[in-house]
VOVEX-673837 format. One record per residue (C-alpha): residue number from 1; residue in three letters; x, y, z. Coordinates in Angstrom, 3 decimals. Last residue first. Example, Ala and Ser with C-alpha at 12.3 -4.5 7.8 and 13.67 -1.06 7.14 Angstrom:
<sites>
SITE|pos|code|X|Y|Z
SITE|2|SER|13.670|-1.060|7.140
SITE|1|ALA|12.300|-4.500|7.800
</sites>
This chain:
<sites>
SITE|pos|code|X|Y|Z
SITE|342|UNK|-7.603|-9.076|44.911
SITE|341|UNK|-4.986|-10.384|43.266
SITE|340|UNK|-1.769|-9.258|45.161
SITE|339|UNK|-4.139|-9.483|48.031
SITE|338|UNK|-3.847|-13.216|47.567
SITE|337|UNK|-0.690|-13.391|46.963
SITE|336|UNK|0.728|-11.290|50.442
SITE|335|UNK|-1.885|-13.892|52.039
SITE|334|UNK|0.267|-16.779|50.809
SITE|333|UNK|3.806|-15.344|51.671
SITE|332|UNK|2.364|-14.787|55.308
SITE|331|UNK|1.178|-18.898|55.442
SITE|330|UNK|4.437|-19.191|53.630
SITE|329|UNK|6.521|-17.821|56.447
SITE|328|UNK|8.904|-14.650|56.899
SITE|327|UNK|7.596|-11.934|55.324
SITE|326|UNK|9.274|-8.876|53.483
SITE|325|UNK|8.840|-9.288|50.305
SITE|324|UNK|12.373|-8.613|48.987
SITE|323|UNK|13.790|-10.525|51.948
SITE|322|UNK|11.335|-13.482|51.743
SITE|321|UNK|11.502|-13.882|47.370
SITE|320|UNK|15.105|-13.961|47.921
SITE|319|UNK|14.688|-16.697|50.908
SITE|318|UNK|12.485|-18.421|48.685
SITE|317|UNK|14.383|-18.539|45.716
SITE|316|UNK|17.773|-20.549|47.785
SITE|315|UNK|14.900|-22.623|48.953
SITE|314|UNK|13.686|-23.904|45.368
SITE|313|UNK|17.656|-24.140|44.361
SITE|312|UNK|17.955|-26.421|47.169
SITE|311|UNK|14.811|-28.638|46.370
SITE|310|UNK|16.885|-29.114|43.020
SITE|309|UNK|15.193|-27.812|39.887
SITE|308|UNK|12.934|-29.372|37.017
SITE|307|UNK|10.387|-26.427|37.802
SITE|306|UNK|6.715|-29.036|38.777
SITE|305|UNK|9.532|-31.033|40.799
SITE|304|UNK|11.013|-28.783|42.340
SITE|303|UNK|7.942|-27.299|43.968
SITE|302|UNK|6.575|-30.985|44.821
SITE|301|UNK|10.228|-30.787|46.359
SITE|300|UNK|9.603|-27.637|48.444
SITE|299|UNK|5.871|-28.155|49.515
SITE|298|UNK|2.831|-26.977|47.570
SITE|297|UNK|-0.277|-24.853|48.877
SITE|296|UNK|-0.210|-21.915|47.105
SITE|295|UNK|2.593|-19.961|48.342
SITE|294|UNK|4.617|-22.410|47.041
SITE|293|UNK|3.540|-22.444|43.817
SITE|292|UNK|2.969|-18.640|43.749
SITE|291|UNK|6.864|-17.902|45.201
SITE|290|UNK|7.890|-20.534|43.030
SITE|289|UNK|6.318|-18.732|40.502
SITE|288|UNK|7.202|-15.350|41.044
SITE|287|UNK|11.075|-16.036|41.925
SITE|286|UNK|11.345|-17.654|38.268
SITE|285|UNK|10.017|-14.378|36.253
SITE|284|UNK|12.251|-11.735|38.999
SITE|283|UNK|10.475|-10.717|42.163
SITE|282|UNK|10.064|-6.220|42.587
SITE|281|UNK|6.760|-6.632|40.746
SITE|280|UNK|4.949|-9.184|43.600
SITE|279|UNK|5.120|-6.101|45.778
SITE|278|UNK|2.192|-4.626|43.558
SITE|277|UNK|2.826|-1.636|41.012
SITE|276|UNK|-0.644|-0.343|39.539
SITE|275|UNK|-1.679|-1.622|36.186
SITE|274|UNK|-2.540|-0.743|32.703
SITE|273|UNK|-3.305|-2.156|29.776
SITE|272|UNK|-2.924|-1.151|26.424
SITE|271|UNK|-4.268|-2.527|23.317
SITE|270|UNK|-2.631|-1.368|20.295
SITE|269|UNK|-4.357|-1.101|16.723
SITE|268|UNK|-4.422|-2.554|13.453
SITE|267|UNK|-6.249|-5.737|14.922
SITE|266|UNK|-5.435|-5.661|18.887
SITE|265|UNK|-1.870|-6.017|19.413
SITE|264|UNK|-0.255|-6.436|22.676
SITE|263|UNK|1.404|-3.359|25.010
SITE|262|UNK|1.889|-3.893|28.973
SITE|261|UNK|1.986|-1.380|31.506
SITE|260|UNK|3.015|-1.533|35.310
SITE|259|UNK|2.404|1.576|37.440
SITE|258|UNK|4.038|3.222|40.410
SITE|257|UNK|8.026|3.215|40.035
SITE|256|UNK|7.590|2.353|35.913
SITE|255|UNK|7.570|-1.446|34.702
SITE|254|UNK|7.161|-0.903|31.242
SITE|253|UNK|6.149|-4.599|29.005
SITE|252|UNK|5.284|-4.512|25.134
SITE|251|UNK|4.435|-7.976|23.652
SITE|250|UNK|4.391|-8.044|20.328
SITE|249|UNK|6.603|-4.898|20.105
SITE|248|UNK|6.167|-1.811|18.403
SITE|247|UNK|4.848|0.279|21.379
SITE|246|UNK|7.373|-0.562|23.541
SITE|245|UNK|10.224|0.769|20.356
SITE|244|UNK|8.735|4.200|19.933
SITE|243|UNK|6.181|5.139|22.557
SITE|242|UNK|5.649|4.083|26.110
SITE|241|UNK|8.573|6.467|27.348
SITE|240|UNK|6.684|9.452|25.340
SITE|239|UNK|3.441|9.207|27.142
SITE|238|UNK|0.507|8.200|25.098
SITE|237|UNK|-0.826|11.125|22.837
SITE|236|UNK|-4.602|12.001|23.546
SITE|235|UNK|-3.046|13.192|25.901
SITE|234|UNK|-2.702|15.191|29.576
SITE|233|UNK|0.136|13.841|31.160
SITE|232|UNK|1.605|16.108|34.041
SITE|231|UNK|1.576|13.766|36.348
SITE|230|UNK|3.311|10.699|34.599
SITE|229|UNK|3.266|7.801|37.048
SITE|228|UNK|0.219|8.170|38.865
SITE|227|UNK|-1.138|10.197|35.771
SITE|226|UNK|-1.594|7.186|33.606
SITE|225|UNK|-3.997|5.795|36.406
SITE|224|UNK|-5.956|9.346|36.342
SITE|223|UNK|-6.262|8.598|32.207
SITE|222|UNK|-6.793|5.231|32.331
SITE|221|UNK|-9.558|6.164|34.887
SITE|220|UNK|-12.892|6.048|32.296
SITE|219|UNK|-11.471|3.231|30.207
SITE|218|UNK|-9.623|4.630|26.869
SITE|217|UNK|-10.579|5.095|22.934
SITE|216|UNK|-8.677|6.072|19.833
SITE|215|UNK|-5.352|6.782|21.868
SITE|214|UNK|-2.590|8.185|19.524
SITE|213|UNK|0.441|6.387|19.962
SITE|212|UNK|2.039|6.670|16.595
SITE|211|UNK|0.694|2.793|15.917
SITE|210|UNK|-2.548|3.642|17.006
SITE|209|UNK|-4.323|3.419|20.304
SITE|208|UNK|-6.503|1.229|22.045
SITE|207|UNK|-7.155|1.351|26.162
SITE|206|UNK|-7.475|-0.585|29.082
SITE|205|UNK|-7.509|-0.184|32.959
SITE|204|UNK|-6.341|-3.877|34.991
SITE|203|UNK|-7.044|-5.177|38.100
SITE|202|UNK|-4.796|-8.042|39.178
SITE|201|UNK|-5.723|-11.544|38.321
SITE|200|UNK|-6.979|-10.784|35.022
SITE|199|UNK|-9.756|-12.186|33.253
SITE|198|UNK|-10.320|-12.293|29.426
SITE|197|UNK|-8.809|-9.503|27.626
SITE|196|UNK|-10.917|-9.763|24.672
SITE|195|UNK|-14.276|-9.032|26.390
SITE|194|UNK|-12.708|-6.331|27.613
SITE|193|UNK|-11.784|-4.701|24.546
SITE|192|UNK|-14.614|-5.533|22.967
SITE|191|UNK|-16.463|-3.664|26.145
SITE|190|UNK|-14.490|-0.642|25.504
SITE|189|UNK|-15.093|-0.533|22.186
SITE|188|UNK|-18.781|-0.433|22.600
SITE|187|UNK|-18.624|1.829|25.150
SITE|186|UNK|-16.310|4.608|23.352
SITE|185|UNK|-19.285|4.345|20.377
SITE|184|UNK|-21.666|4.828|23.578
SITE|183|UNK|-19.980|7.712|24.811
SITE|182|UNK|-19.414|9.711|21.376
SITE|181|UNK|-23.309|9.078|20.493
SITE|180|UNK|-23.871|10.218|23.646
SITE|179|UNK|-21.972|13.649|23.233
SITE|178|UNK|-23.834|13.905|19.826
SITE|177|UNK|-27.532|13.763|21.228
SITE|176|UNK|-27.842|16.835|23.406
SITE|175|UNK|-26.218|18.845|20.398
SITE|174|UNK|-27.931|16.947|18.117
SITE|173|UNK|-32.053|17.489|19.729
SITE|172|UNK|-30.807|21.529|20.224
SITE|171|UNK|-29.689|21.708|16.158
SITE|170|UNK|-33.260|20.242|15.600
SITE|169|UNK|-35.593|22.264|17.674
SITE|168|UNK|-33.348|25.271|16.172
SITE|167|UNK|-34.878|24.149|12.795
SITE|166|UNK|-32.896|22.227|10.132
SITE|165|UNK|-33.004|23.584|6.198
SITE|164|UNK|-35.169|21.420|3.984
SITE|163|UNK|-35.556|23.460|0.870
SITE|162|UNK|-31.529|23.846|-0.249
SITE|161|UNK|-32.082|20.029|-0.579
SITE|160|UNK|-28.912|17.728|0.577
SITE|159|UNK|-29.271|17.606|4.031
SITE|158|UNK|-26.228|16.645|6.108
SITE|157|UNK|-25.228|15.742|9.699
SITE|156|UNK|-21.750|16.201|11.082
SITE|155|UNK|-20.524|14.106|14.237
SITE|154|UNK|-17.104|15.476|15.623
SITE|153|UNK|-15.570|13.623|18.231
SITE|152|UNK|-12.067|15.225|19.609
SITE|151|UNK|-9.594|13.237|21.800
SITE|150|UNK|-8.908|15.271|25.082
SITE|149|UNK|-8.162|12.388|27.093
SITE|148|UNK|-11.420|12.310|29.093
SITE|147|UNK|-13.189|12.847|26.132
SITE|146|UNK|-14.027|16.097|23.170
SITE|145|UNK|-17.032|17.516|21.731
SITE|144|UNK|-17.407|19.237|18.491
SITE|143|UNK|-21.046|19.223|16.730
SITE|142|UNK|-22.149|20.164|12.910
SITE|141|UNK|-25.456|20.556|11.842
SITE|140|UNK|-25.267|20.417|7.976
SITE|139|UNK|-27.101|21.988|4.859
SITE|138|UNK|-26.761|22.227|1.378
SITE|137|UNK|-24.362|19.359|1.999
SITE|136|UNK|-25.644|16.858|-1.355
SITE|135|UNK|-21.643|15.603|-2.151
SITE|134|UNK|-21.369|17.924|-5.430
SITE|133|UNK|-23.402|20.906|-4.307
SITE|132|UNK|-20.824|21.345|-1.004
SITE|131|UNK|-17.448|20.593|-3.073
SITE|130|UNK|-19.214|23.370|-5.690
SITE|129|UNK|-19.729|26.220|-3.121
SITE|128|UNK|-16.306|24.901|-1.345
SITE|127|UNK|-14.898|25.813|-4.639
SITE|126|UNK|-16.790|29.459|-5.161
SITE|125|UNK|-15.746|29.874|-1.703
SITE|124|UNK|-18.328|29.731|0.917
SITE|123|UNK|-20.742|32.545|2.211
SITE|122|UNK|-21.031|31.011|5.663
SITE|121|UNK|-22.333|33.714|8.277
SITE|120|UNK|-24.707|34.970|4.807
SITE|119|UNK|-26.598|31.180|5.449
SITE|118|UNK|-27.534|29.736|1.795
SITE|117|UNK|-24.828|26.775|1.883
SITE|116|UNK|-26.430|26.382|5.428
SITE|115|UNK|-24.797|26.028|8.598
SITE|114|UNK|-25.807|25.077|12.294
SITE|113|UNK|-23.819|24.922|14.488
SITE|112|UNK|-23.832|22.536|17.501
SITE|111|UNK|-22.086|24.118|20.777
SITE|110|UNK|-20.259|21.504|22.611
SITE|109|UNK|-16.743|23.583|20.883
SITE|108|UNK|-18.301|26.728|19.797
SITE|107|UNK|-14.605|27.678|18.127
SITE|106|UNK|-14.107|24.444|16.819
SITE|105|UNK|-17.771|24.467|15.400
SITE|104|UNK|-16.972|27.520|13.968
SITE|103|UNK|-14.168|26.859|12.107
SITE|102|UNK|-15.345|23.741|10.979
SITE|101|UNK|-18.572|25.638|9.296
SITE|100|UNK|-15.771|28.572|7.774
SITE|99|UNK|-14.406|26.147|5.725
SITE|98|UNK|-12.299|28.203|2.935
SITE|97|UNK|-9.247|26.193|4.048
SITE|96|UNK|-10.943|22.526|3.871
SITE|95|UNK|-11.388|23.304|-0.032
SITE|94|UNK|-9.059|20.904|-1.292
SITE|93|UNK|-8.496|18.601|1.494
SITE|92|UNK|-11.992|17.907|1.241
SITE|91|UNK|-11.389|16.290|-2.311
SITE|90|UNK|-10.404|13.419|-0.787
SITE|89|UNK|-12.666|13.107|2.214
SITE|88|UNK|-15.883|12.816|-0.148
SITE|87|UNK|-14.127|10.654|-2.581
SITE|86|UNK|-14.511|8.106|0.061
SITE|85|UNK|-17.855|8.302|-0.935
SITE|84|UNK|-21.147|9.175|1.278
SITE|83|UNK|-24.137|7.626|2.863
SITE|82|UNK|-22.714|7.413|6.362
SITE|81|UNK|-18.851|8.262|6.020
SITE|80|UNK|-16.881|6.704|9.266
SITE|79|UNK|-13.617|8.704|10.091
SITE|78|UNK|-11.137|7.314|12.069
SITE|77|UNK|-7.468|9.639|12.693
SITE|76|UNK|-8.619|12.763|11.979
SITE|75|UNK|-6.457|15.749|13.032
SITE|74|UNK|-8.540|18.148|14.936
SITE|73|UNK|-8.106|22.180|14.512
SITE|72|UNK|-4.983|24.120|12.689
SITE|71|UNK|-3.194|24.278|15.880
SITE|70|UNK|-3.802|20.824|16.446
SITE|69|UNK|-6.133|18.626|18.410
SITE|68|UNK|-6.201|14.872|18.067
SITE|67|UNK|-9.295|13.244|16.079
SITE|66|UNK|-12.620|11.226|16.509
SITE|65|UNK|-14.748|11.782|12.653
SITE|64|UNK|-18.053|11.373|12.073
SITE|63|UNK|-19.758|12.248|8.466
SITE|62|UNK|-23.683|12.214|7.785
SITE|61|UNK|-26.234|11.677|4.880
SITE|60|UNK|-29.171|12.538|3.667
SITE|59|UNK|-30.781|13.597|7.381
SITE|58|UNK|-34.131|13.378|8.977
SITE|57|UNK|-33.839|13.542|13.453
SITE|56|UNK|-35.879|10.793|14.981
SITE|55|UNK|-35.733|7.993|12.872
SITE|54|UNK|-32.213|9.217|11.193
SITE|53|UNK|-30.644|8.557|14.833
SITE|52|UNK|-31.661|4.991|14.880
SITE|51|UNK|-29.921|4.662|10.872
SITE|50|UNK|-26.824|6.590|12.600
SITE|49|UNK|-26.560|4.141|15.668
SITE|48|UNK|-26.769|1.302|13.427
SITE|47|UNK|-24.112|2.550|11.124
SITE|46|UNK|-21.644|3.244|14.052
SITE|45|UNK|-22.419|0.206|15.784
SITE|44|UNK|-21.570|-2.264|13.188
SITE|43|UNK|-17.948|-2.821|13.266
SITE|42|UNK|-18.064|-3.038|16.834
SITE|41|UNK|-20.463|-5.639|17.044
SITE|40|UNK|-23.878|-4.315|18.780
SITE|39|UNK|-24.901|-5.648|21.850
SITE|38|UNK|-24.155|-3.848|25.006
SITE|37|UNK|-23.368|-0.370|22.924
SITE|36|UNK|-26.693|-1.060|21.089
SITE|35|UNK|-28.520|-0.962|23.880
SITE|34|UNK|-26.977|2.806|25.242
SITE|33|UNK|-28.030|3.976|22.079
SITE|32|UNK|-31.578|2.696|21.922
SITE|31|UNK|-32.112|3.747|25.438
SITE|30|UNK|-30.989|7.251|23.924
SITE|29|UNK|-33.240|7.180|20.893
SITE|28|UNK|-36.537|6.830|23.456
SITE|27|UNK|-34.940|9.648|25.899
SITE|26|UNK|-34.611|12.205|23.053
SITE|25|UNK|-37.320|11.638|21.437
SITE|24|UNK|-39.171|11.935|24.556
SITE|23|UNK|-37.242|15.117|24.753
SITE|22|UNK|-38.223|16.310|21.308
SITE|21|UNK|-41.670|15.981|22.145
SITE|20|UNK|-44.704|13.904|21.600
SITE|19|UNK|-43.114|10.358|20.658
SITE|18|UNK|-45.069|8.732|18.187
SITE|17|UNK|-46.507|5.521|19.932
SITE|16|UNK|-45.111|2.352|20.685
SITE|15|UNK|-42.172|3.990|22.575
SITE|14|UNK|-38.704|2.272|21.158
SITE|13|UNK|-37.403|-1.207|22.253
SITE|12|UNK|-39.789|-3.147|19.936
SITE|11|UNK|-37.800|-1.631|16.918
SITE|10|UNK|-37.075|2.219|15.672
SITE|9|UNK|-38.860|2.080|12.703
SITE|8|UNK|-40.248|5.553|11.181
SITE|7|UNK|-40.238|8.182|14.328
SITE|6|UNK|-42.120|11.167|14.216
SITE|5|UNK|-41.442|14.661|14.673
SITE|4|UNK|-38.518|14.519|11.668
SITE|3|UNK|-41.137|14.554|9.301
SITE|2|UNK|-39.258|12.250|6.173
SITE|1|UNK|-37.943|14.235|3.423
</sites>
């Protein structure tokens, strides 16, 4: 086992020199974090933030998991396994009743516990006893946190030798570390997700979530922006009138009396973006772009023209799109678009 005091290779962005205390630790693996969510490929980020972790704290191996809350304690819905088999998983559902570790980490929730296969608080079922010999878990420190929509992150790390239990120093260093691990893997999503989108016009809030509308990660005010229409809404669930068929569609659209939200694929997930209501809403598809083509500097026939219309027909829209906008000129129509898209 590697001294957990000092770090082995944590790059040119880490202290030269051994760090002295666990909260220079702390602050050394935490710039590391917060660099990796900037730069690191989704797909990557939870590996590399484990193998910066392992410099500071020693562990065999190490299970995260993001989940929904039950009755019966977080249903998974992404788990990464660091240095273990599927297999792992599989046979958990097996013993996962005589799991008195979960238990208690759901019932310290922010707390890390720390267990041991030797600790009289945990005497484990002869089969958990064997699950925990079999996949190297003599001992774990085990943290529960939970987001702005009430998804649960649990990060679990794991020593295999009955001989190298973790100190209190350690279970402090994870639970101060685990709720940034949660923020920067949210982060790093949320900037692929942005960098995806491209830009928008009109300011937008974004979020994934799976194909039963569970959200996996969300921008910092999708929640409050969800709430403008749906009060009460607390998650991780989307709201039940952006479920079923919306969700399923290539291109999901809701148009609800304060905010707008649309629905694309993103990989095996959903990206959803979210809007507030602008005036421009209340104009059908063909009044909103004569009324931006217009409003934007061309005349009625050059209008007509660019639509394959009558000059007539281009009027006729304009008057609609005057009455439901309430202005009367273009030079009024125009500002109306630009703070549309501000």
């Amino acid at each position: 086992m590697r001294d957990t005091g000092t770090p082995a290779n944590l790059g040119s962005q880490a202290v030269a020199s051994a760090a002295s205390t666990p909260l220079d630790r702390l602050g050394a693996l935490l710039l590391e974090l917060y660099r990796l969510a900037v730069d690191c490929p989704t797909v990557q980020f939870q590996g590399r933030a484990l193998t910066a972790v392992r410099q500071w704290i020693a562990f065999d191996s190490a299970m995260w998991f993001i989940g929904k809350p039950s009755t019966a304690g977080p249903v998974p819905h992404s788990v990464y396994l660091d240095r273990q088999p599927q297999e792992m998983m599989t046979e958990y559902e097996h013993v996962k009743q005589y799991d008195a570790l979960s238990l208690a980490a759901l019932d310290a929730h922010g707390t890390t516990v720390n267990a041991s296969a030797a600790d009289p608080r945990f005497v484990p079922h002869p089969d958990l006893f064997a699950y925990t010999r079999r996949f190297g878990l003599a001992h774990a420190l085990t943290t529960m946190c939970a987001d702005l929509v009430h998804l649960t992150s649990g990060i679990s790390l794991f020593r295999a030798s009955p001989d190298q239990p973790y100190s209190e120093s350690d279970r402090q260093f994870a639970q101060a570390l685990v709720p940034h691990l949660a923020e920067t893997w949210s982060q790093c999503r949320l900037r692929a997700i942005a960098d995806s989108a491209g830009s928008q016009p009109i300011p937008q809030v974004r979020a994934l979530c799976d194909h039963v509308g569970v959200l996996h990660v969300a921008a910092p005010s999708f929640a409050a922006t969800l709430r403008r229409e749906w009060p009460d809404w607390q998650g991780p669930v989307i709201p039940e009138a952006l479920q079923g068929d919306w969700l399923h569609k290539q291109h999901g659209h809701f148009a609800g009396k304060k905010i707008v939200a649309t629905c694309t694929p993103f990989g095996a997930l959903k990206l959803i973006r979210l809007r507030m209501i602008t005036p421009l809403d209340s104009l059908t598809a063909r009044e909103q772009e004569v009324a931006r083509r217009f409003g934007g500097g061309a005349d009625h026939k050059a209008v007509a023209t660019a639509l394959h219309v009558s000059p007539i027909t281009v009027r006729n829209h304009l008057h609609s799109v005057y009455k439901k906008l309430g202005v009367s000129d273009k030079a009024s129509l125009a500002h109306l678009l630009r703070d549309s898209e501000a």
